[in-house]
N, C-alpha and C positions, 0 to 999 in steps of 0.2 A: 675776841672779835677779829673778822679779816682789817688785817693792817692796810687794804687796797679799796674795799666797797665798804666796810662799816658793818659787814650782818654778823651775827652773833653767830660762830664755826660750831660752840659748844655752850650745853647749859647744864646746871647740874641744882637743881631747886627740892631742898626739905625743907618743908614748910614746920612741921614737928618732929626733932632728934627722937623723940620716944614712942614715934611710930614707925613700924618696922615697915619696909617698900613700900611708901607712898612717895617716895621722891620722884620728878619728874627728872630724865636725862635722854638729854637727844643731844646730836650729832650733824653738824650741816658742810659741807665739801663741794668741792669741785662747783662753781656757781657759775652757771650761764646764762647770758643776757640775751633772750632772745629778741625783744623788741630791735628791731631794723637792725640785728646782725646779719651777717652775710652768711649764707650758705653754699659752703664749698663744695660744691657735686659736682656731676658732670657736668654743668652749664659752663658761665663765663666764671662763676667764680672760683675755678680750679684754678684759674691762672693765677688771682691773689695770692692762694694758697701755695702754690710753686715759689712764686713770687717771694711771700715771706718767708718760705723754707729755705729758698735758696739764700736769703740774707742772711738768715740765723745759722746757718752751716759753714758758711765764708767766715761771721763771725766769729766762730766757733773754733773752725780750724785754723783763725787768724791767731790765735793765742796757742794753739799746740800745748792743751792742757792733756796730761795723761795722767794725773794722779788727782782723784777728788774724792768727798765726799757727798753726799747730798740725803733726804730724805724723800720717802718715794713710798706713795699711796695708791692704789690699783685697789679703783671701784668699781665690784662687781658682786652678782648674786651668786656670792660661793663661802666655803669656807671661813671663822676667821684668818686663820692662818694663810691666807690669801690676801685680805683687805685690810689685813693691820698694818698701821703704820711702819714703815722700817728704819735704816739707817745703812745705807747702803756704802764701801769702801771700795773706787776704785783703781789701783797700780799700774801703770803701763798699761794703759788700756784697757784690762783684763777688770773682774768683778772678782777683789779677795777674800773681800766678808760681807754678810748680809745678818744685823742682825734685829729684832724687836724692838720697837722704842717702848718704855713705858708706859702700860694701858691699864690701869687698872680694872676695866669694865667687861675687860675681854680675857677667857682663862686661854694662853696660850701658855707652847711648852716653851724648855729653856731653851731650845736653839731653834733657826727656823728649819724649815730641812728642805734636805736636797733639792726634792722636787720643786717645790715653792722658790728658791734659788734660781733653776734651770730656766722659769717664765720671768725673770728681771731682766730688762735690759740697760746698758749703759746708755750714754748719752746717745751717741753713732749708734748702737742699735735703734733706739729711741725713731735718732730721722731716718733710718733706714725704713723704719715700719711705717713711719707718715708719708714719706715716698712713696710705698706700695699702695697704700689707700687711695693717694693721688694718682698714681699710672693705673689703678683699677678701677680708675672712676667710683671713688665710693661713694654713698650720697651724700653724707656728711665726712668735713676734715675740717675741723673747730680747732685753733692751737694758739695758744698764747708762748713768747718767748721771751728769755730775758732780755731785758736792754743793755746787760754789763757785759756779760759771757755770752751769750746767743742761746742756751741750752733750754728747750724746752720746759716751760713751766705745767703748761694745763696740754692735755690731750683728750678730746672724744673724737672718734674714730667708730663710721659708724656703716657699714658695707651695704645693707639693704636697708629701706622705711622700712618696710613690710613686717621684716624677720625680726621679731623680739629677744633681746636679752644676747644681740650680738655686737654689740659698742664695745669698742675698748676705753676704759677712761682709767686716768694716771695725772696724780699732781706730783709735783717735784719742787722741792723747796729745800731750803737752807744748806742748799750748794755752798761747799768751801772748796777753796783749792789750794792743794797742796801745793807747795813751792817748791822747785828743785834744791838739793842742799848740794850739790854737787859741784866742788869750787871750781871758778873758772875764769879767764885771765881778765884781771881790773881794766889791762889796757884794750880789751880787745872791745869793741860795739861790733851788736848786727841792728841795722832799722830794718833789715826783711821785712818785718811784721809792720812795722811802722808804716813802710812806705806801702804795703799792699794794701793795708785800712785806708791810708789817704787815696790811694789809687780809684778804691773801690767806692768811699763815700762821696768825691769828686764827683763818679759817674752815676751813683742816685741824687747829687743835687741836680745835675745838669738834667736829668729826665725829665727834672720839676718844671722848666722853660721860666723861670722866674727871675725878671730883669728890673722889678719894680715890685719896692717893700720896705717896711720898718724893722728898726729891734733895740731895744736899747741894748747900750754897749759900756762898756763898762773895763781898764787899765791897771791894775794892780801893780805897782812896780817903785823904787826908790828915783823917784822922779819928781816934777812940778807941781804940786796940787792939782793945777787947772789940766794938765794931762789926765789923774787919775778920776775927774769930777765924773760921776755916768756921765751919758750921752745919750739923746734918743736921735736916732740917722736916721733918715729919708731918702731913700736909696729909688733911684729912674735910668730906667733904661741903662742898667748897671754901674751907675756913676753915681755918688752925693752928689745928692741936688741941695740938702739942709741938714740942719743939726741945732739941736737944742741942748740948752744942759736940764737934765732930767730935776735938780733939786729949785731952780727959779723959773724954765724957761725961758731963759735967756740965751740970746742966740752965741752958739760958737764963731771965731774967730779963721777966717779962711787961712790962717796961717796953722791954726789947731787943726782943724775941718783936712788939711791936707797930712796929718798923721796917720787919721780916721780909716782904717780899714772897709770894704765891700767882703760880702762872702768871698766870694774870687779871690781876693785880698787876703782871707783869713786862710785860707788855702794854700797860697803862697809864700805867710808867714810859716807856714808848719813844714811845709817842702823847704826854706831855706833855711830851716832850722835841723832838718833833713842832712842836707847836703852840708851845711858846716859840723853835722857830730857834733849838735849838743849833748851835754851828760846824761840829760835830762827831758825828755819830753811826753807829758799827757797830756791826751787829748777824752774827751769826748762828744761823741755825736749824736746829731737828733735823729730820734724818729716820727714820721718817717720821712726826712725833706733831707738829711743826710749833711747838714749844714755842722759846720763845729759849734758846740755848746759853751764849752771850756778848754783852755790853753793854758797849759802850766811849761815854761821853758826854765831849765835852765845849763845856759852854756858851760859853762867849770864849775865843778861842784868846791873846788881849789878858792874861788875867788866869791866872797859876800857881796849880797846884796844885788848881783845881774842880771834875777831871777824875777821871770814876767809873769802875769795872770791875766788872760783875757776873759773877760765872760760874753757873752751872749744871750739875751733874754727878750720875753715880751716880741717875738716873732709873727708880725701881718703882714697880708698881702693883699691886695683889692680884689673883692668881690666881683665874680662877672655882670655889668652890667650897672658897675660904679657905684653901687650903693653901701655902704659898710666896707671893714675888713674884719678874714678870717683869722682867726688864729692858726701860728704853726708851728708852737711850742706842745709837746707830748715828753718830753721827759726833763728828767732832772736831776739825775744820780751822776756819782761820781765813779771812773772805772780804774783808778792801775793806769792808765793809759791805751784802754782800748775804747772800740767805739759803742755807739750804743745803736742797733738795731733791731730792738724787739718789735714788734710786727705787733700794733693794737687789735685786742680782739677782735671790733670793730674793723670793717675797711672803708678808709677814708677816701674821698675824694680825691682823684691824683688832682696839682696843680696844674699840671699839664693840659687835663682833660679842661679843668675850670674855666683855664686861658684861651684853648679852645672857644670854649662859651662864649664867654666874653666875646672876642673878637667877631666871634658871629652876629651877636648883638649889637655889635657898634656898629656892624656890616648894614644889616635889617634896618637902624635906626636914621644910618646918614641916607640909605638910598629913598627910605619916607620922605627925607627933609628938601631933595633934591626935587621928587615929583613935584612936593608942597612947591615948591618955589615956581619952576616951569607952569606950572598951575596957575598960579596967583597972576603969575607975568601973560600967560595967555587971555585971561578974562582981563 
């Protein structure tokens, strides 16, 4: 079954061993939701699609992975030797072996050949070719991405309605990445990588215009109990405004409450942990609000116990127009220490636009309340 929606990927049903091909076996891949997905054509929603490309790409080449694995499925009406499953190796960049995965149902030979090689692409090939569909206005550009590595999971790729049997589609899974073994000096740190993820997830929270919201919060660390109790924060106009403890409800103490970090705040704890070269620091982030999820520090790996855990969870903000909060929690993996920007299949609601709304509506509703008045007071 897919480990993400639930539906049955593969079925393999004998109903009687001592009847010869009466078994049923089917195969189900690549699964798209089409109810209220977004269609990335030429309209407005090419910009999503840029949008999330250009996240998963920064992601991507924020880790400067050049040696991986991954498996890699290209569905199409050809060949098997085309749409079998593979297992794809690859070194500096380059693609060094491509080979079969085990399929019993399918008579393939022992290696795959050349040609069938020559149409695989790597990762960077990968967003190269979803770039082109994008700058060519295709009419569909459907892509789901990781949230750990950024690297393309699901691809339809689809150039005209019209034309049959011209989509490109391609799943990608069980990406490993190879590690460098390549020793290199204890003393030395780089945060490059570090500090361009913060950089860059900084500037998709800010896009979000979001000054008021909850989350519970939550302190991992060899510290006071009532430091590590959760937390649920109440965050206005970028400041706690409350704070409750998550297991009674009971309110926190303005002496505690003044520990209590804002996004802003979580941000700054990751930059000064930045800037003093701890030994140690993951993070990862959400998508798509770009907020930090998880904070793992630790300053010397030399000295026990100084080693922190922030969580972040259960993320709302108010609905335009004051009624409920949305959620804006979407992931929950952990990464190595990179961020997580995978782009939901779906496209969500920017906060930004919501707040918009909002404000409109509050606009609409006071300038009612003023007539009403002037009104009342005239009669």
């Amino acid at each position: 079954y897919d480990t993400e929606f639930g539906y049955p990927t593969s079925l393999n049903i004998d109903e009687n061993e001592s009847i010869v091909d009466e078994e049923f076996i089917a195969s189900a891949s690549l699964l798209k939701i089409v109810d209220g997905a977004p269609n990335f054509g030429p309209d407005e929603g090419v910009i999503d699609a840029q949008t999330y490309l250009s996240n998963a790409v920064t992601l991507w080449e924020s880790n400067d992975f050049v040696n991986y694995d991954f498996q890699y499925v290209h569905d199409c009406f050809c060949e098997a030797i085309y749409h079998a499953p593979k297992m794809v190796s690859v070194r500096n960049n380059q693609i060094t072996k491509v080979q079969f995965l085990e399929n019993s149902e399918l008579e393939l030979p022992d290696e795959v050949p050349q040609e069938v090689i020559d149409q695989i692409l790597d990762v960077n090939g990968l967003f190269d070719k979803i770039q082109d569909s994008i700058d060519n206005e295709a009419s569909e550009v459907t892509c789901t991405y990781d949230e750990k590595y950024g690297h393309p999971t699901s691809i339809l790729l689809d150039k005209e309605d019209l034309v049959a049997d011209d989509e490109f589609r391609a799943k990608i899974t069980s990406m490993e990445i190879i590690q460098d073994t390549t020793p290199t000096d204890p003393e030395q740190k780089d945060y490059t990588k570090t500090q361009a993820t913060l950089d860059s997830q900084k500037l998709v929270w800010a896009s979000q215009n979001l000054a008021t919201y909850d989350f519970d919060y939550k302190r991992e660390c060899r510290c006071l109990p009532e430091i590590q109790r959760p937390k649920f924060i109440s965050v206005v106009d970028n400041a706690i405004a409350s704070a409750l403890y998550s297991d009674d409800q009971s309110e926190v103490s303005a002496n505690m409450i003044s520990g209590c970090p804002t996004i802003d705040g979580l941000f700054e704890i990751i930059q000064d942990a930045i800037t003093d070269e701890n030994d140690e620091i993951v993070v990862t982030y959400n998508t798509p609000f770009g907020y930090p999820e998880t904070i793992y520090l630790n300053p010397d790996k030399d000295i026990d116990d100084d080693e922190i855990t922030l969580k972040i969870d259960s993320f709302t903000f108010p609905v335009p127009g004051g009624e409920g909060r949305l959620p804006g929690n979407t992931t929950d993996n952990g990464d190595g220490g990179n961020p997580s920007t995978e782009p939901p299949t779906e496209s969500p609601t920017s906060a930004s636009t919501m707040r918009d709304a909002a404000v409109s509506s509050y606009l609409v509703l006071g300038l009612g309340m003023i007539i009403a008045v002037f009104g009342s007071v005239a009669m």
